[in-house]
C-alpha positions in Angstrom: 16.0 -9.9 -10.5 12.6 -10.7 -8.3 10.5 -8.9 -6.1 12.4 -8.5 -3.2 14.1 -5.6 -5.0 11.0 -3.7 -4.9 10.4 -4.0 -1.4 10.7 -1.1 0.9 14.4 -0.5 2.2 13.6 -0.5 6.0 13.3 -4.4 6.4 11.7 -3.4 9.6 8.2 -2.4 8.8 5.5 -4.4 9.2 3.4 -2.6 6.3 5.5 -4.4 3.6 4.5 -7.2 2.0 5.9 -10.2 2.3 5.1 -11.0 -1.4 5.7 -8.8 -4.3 2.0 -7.4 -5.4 1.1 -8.4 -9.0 2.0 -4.6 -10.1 5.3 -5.0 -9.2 5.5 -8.2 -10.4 4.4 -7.1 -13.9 6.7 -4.1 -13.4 10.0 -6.2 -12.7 12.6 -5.6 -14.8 13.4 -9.6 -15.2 10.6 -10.1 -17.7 12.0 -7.4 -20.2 15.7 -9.3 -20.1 14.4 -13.1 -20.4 15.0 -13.1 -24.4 18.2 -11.5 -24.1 19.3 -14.1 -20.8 18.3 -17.0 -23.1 20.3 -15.9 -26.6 23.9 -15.1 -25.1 26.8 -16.1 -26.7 27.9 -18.4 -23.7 24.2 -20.4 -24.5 25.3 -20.8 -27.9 28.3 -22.1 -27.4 26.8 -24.7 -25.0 24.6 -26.0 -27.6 27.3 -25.8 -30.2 29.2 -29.1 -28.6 26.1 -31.3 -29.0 25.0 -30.0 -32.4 28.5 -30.5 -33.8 28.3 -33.9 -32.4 24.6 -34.7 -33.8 25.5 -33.6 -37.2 28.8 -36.0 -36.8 26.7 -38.7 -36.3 24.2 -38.1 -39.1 25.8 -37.0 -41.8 29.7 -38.4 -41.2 30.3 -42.0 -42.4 33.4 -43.5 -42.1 34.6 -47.5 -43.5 34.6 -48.5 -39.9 32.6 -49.6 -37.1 29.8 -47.5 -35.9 31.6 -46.1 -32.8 34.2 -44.9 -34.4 31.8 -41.9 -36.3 30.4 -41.6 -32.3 33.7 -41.1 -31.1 34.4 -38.5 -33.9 31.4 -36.8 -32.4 32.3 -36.9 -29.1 36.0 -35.3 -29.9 33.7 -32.2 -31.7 31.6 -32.1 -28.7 34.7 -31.9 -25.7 37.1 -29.7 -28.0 34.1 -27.2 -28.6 33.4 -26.7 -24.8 37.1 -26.7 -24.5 37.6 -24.1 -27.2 35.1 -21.8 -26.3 34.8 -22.1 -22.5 31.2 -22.5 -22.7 31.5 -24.8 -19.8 34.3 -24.8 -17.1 37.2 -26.7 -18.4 37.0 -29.2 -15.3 33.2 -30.0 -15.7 34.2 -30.4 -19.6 37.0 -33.0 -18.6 34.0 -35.5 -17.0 32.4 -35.2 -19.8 33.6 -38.8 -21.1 32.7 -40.0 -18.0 29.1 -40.0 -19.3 29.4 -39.4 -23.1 31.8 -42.8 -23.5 28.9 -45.2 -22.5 26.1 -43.4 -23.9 27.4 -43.6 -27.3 28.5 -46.8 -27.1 32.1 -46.3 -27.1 33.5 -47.8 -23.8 31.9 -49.2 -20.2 31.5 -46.8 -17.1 34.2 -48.4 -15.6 36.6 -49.0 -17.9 36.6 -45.0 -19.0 36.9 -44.3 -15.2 40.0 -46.0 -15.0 41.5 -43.4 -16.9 41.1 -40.6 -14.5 43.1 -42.3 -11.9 46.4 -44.2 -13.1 49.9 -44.0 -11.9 50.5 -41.1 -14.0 47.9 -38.8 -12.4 49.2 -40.5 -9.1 52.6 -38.9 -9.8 50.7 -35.2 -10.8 48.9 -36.0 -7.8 51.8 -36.7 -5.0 54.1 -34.0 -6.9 51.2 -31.1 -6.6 51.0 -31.7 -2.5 55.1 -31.6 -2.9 55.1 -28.3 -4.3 52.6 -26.9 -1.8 54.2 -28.1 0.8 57.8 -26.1 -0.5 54.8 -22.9 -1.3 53.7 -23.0 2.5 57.1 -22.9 4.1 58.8 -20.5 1.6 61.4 -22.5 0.0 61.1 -21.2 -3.0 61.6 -18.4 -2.0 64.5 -18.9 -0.1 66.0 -20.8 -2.9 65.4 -17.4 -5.6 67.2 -15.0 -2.9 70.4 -17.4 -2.3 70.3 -17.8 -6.4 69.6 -14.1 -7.1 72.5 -13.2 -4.4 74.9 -15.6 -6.2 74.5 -14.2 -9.4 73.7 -10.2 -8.9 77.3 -9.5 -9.2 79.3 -6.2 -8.0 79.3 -4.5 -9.3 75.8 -5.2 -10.8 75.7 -7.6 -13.9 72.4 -7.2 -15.5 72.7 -10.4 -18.0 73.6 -12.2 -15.0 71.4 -11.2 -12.7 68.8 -12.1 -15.4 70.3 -15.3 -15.6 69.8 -16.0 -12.1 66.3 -15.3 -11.7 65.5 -17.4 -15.2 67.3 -20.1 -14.1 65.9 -20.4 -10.7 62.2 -20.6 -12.1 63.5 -23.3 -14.5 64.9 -25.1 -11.7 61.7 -24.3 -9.8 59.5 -25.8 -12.7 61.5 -29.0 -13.7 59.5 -30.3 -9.7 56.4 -28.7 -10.2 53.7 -28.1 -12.6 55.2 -24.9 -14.7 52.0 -22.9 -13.7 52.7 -23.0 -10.5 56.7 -22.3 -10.8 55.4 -19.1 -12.5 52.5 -18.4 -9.7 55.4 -18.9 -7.1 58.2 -16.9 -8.5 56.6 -14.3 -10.0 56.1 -12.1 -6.5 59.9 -13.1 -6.2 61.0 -11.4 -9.1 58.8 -8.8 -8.8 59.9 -8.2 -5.1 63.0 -7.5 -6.7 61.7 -5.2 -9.2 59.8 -2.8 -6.4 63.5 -1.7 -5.8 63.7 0.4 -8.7 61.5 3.1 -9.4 57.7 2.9 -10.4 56.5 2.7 -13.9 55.8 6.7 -14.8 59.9 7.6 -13.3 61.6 4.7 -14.8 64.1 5.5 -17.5 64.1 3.2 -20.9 66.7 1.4 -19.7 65.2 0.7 -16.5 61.4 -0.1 -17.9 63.3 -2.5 -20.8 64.8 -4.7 -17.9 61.7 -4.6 -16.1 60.2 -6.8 -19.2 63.1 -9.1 -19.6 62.7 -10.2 -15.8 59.0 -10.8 -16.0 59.3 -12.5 -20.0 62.2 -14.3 -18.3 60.4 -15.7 -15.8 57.2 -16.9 -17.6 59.3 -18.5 -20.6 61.6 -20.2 -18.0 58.7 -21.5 -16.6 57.6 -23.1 -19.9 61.0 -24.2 -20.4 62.1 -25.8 -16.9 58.8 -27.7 -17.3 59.7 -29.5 -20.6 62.8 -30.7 -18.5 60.8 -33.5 -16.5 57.8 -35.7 -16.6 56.4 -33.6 -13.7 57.3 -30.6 -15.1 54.3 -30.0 -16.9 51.0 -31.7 -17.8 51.8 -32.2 -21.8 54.3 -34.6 -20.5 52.4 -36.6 -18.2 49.7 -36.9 -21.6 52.5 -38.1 -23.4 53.5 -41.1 -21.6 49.6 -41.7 -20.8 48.8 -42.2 -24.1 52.2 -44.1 -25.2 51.5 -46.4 -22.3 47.9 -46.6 -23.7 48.6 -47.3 -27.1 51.3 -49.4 -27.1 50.6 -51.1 -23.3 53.8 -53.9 -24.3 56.2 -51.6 -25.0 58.8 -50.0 -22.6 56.9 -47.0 -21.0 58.5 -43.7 -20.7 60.2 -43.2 -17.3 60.8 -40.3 -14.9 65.2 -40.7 -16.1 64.5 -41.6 -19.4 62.4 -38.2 -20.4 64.8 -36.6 -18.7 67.9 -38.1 -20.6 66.3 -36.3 -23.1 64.0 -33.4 -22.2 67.1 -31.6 -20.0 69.6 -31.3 -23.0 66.8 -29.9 -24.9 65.8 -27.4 -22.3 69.1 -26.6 -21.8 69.5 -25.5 -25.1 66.2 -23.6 -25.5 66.8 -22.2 -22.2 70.3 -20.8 -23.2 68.5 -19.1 -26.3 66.0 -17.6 -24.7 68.6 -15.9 -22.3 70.5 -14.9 -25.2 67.2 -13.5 -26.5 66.0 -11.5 -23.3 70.1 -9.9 -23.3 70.1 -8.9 -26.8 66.3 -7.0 -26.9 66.4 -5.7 -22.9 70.0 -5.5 -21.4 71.6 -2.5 -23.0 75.3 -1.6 -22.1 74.2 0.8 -19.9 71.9 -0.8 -17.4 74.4 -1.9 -15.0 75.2 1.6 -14.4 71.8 2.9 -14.1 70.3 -0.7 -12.1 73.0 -0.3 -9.7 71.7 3.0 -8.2 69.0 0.7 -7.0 69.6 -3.1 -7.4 72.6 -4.3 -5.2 73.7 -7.6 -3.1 72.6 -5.4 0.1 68.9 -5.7 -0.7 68.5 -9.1 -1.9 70.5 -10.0 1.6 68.6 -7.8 3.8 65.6 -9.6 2.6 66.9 -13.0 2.9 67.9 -12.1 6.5 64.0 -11.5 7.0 63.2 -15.1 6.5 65.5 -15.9 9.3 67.7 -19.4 9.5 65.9 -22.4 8.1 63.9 -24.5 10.4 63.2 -28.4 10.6 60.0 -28.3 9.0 61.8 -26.5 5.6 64.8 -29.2 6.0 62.7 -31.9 6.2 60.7 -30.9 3.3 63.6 -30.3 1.3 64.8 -33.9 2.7 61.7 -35.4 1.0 62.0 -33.5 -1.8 65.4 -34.7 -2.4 64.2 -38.1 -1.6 61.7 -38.3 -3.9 64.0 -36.8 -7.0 66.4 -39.7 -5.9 63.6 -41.8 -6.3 62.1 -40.9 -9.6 65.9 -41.0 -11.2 66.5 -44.6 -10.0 63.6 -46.5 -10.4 64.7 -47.6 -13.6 68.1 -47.0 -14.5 69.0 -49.2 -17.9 68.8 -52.7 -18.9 72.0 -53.9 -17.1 71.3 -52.1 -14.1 68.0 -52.0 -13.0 66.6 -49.8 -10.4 64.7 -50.2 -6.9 61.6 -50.8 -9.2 63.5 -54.4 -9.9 62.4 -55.4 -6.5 58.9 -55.2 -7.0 58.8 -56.9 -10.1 58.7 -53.6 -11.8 55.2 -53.1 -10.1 56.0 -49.8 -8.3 55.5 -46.7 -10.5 57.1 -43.3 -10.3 53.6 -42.7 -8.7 54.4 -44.9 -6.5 56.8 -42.9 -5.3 55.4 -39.4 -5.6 52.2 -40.4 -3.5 55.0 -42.2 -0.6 56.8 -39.4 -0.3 53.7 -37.1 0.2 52.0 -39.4 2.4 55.8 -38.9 4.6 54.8 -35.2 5.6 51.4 -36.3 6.7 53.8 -38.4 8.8 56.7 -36.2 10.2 56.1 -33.8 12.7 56.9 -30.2 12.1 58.0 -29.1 15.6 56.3 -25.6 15.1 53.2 -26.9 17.7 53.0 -30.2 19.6 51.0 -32.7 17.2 51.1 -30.6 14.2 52.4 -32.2 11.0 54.0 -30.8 8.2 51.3 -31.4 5.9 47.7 -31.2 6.7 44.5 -31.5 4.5 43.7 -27.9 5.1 47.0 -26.7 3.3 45.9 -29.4 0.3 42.9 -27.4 -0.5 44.5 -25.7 -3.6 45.5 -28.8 -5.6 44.6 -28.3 -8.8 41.7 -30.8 -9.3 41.2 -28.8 -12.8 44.9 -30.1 -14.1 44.2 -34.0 -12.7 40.7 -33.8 -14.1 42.1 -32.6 -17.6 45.0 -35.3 -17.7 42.1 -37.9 -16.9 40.3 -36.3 -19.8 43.0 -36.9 -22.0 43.7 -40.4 -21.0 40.5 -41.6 -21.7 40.1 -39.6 -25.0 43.4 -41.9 -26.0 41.8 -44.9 -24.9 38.4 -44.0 -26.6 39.6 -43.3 -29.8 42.1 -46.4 -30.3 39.4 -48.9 -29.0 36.5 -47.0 -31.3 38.1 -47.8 -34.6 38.8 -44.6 -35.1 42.7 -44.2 -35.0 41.9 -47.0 -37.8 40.1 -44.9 -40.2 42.0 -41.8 -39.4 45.2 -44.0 -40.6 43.6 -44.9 -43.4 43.2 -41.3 -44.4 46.6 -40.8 -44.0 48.1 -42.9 -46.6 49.4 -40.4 -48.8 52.4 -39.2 -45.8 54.1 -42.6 -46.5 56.3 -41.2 -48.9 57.0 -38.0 -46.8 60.6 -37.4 -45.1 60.6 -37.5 -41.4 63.1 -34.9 -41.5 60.5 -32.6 -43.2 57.8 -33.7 -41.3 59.2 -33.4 -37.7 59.4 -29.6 -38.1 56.2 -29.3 -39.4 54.3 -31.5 -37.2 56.0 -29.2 -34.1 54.9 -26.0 -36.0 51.5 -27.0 -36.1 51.3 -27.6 -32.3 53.2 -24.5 -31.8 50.5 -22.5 -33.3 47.6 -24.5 -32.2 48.7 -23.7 -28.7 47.9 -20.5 -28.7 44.9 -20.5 -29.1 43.8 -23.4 -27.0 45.3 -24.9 -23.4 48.7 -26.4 -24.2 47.0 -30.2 -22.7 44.7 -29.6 -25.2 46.6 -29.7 -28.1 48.2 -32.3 -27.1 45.4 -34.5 -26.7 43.8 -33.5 -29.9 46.9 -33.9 -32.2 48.7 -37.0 -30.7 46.3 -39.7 -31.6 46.6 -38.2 -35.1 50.3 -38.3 -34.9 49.9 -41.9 -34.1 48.4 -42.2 -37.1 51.0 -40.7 -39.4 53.8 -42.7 -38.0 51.7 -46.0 -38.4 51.5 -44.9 -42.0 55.0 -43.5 -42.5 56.3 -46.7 -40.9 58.1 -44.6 -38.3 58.8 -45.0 -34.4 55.4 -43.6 -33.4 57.9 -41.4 -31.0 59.8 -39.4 -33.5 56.4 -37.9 -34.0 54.4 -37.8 -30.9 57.6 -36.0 -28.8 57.7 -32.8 -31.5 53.9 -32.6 -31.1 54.1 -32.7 -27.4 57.0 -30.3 -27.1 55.9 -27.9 -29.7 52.4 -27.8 -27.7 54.6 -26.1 -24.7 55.9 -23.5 -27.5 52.9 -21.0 -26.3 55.4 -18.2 -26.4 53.6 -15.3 -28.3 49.7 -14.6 -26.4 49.0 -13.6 -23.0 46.1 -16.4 -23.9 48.2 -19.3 -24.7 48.8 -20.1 -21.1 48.3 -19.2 -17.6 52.1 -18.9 -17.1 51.6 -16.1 -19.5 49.0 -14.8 -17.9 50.6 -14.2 -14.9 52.9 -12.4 -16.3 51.1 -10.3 -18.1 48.9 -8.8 -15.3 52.2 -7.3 -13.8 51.6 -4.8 -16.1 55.5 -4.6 -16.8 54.8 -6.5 -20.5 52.5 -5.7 -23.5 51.2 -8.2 -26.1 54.0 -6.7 -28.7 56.4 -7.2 -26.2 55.3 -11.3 -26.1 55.5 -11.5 -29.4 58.7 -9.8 -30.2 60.5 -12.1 -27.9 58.1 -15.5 -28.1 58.5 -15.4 -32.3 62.3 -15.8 -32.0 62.1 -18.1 -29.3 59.4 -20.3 -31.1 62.0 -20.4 -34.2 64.7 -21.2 -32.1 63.2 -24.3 -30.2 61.5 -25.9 -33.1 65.1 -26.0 -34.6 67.0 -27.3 -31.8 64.1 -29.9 -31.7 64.2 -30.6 -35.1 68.0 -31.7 -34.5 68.1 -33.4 -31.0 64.8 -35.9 -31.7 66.5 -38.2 -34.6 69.7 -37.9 -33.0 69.8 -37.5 -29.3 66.0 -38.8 -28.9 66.8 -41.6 -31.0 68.8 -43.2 -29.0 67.5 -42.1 -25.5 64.0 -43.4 -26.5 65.3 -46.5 -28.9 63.6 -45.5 -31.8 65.6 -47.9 -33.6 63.5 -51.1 -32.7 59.9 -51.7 -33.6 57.0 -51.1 -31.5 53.9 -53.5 -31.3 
């Protein structure tokens, strides 16, 4: 775009000049393109944040305080650079960090708080778990023993399926459900590059093809709803209950999974029904067989060799830290290990002991080397922390504003709704806004609202908030809607059609089992009885 793209090729000869002349200068190409640099779409959209939030403040008035119309603002301003991209998503995510005090809405301090709590230490101590299992191939160890288990002789095809869709759900209910996908996706596909390429498969063949991959990014999705660390939605979940309502009992690691597990179960269970009725015709054993037997999948496990003492003690920690998480806080009449801390220890607590352990523990592959070092830690995720921090303070911002006040006043006329009616509803909307935006998003955007309408309706403020966080993880039907799905679809085994066809039914089919297991089984799990202050 300068001058040095004028200058002679041969860097070597002395004749050239140093500077571009002014006829070259005038001649460069940069001067022609400046309008068209300055008036891109991507520029737009960078302006559109703060012009949505100037116009907000101007023209908006609300009954309340002052910050609550700045706070209204900011929201426009985040979920526009969210929407569109115009920024990266992790530069948007700071954005409170310097929008909160200059509008007034909160201190430095007290908005950084909410980028480093004991929920994003959990995300934090879980993410260096799950590179750890990446870097010494336990997962993939854990697929082919799975896989081997369930292949069948001879060959099952729904079985087969089953295996590989339950070991990424498995997989995910430990680690964020991006990276369950990201990690079993060359598994399953490893298995796939044993039956012939794309142009010489048969129909029956090329339809299988698609249920393993759709299998293994929906699982991924599903196994995440299982746990708190499962998948970021949760962890904004019981961030913002904890924020909202600080003196009630906070969500635990067992106690979302009292209830998220029978629900993924369920979902999980249809989606496998799903994948078998639209891909696994009566005759793909016969013709997967010629291809896809117990030999293979053994011969490969036999490749990885025994398991040494750096995998077992990972998996030891692993194990240790799961123990962990399910016993900190068991019920009223039996309380956990947390008890003896005076309930100060957190489930991050936990998650950040247990990584700090293979910082600790020596691998025994080279004298002083450990299993974990910094180096391997170089792919956490900063852009997931960073957006749960995001959400956090977002939560914080808008109940301390005044504007979860006004928005509640707004609201009146959902008193007289049925929560029976409104559940469903209230998980179809964050079904469908999910694909369109990041599944953290939507959550962050519609659970202060769902707040709201339970403070109006004179409901459990959870009988609302779950649906709206679990239908945000219903991204089932765009290649867009997630990365999981992304993954998938640059395998080039699936088509958009082919997302849809099976993410519609499945959409359908886990808004209804939700619909029935949150007033009765989420009732009780989460005591939505009683009354929150």
């Amino acid at each position: 775009m300068n001058g040095d793209h004028e200058a002679h090729p041969n860097s070597g000869d002395i004749k050239a000049p140093l500077l571009p002349s002014h006829r070259q200068i005038q001649r460069s190409p940069s001067s022609h393109f400046t309008l068209k640099t300055i008036f891109t779409p991507n520029n737009f959209y960078i302006l559109l944040g703060p012009l949505l939030c100037a116009v907000i403040c101007v023209c908006v008035k609300l009954d309340g305080q002052a910050t609550s119309r700045n706070m209204l603002g900011v929201l426009a301003w985040v979920f526009a650079w969210w929407l569109t991209e115009a920024v990266p998503m992790p530069i948007t995510s700071m954005a409170p960090l310097f929008l909160f005090p200059l509008f007034g809405i909160s201190s430095a301090d007290t908005v950084a708080h909410s980028y480093m709590d004991d929920v994003i230490a959990l995300v934090l101590g879980s993410f260096i778990l799950a590179l750890a299992v990446e870097h010494y191939n336990i997962h993939k160890r854990l697929a082919l023993n799975i896989t081997i288990l369930f292949c069948g002789e001879p060959m099952n095809p729904p079985l087969l399926l089953l295996g590989i869709c339950g070991t990424t759900a498995f997989v995910s209910m430990w680690m964020h459900n991006v990276a369950a996908a990201v990690i079993m996706m060359p598994v399953a596909t490893g298995i796939l590059q044993n039956l012939p390429e794309v142009p010489l498969q048969s129909t029956l063949v090329r339809k299988y093809c698609k249920a393993v991959v759709l299998g293994v990014i929906y699982s991924a999705a599903v196994g995440g709803m299982s746990t708190l660390t499962g998948t970021g939605v949760n962890l904004i979940l019981v961030g913002m209950w904890k924020t909202y309502f600080p003196e009630a009992n906070p969500i635990s690691f067992s106690t979302w999974f009292c209830f998220g597990f029978p629900l993924a179960l369920v979902i999980f269970v249809a989606l496998w029904a799903i994948l078998c009725l639209f891909y696994c015709s009566r005759g793909s054993g016969p013709a997967l067989s010629e291809y896809l037997d117990k030999a293979n999948l053994k011969r490969e496990l036999d490749m990885l060799g025994p398991m040494a003492f750096a995998e077992k003690m990972v998996l030891a920690v692993f194990g240790m830290l799961i123990a962990l998480w399910m016993t900190r806080s068991i019920t009223d009449d039996i309380p956990g290990w947390g008890a003896l801390f005076n309930d100060r220890a957190g489930d991050g607590t936990a998650s950040v002991v247990m990584a700090t352990l293979l910082f600790i523990i020596p691998s025994m592959k080279q004298k002083g080397e450990k299993l974990m070092d910094w180096n391997k830690c170089k792919k956490l995720p900063w852009n997931i922390i960073l957006l749960l921090g995001a959400g956090f303070a977002i939560a914080d911002g808008v109940r301390t504003s005044g504007l979860a006040d006004d928005l509640s006043k707004a609201l009146d006329f959902l008193e007289a709704a049925p929560y029976l009616a409104i559940a469903p509803i209230v998980c179809l909307i964050s079904a469908i806004i999910t694909e369109f935006t990041s599944n953290n998003a939507t959550t962050t955007l519609v659970l202060p609202l769902l707040i709201q309408i339970a403070k109006t309706m004179h409901v459990h403020p959870l009988l609302l908030m779950v649906p709206g966080a679990i239908g945000a993880q219903f991204s089932f039907l765009l290649p867009t809607g997630t990365p999981s799905n992304i993954v998938g679809f640059t395998t080039g085994h699936i088509e958009i059609q082919d997302m849809i066809k099976t993410g519609l039914p499945l959409k359908i089919a886990g808004i209804a089992a939700l619909a029935f297991l949150m007033p009765t089984l989420g009732a009780y799990v989460f005591g939505t009885d009683g009354d929150v202050q």
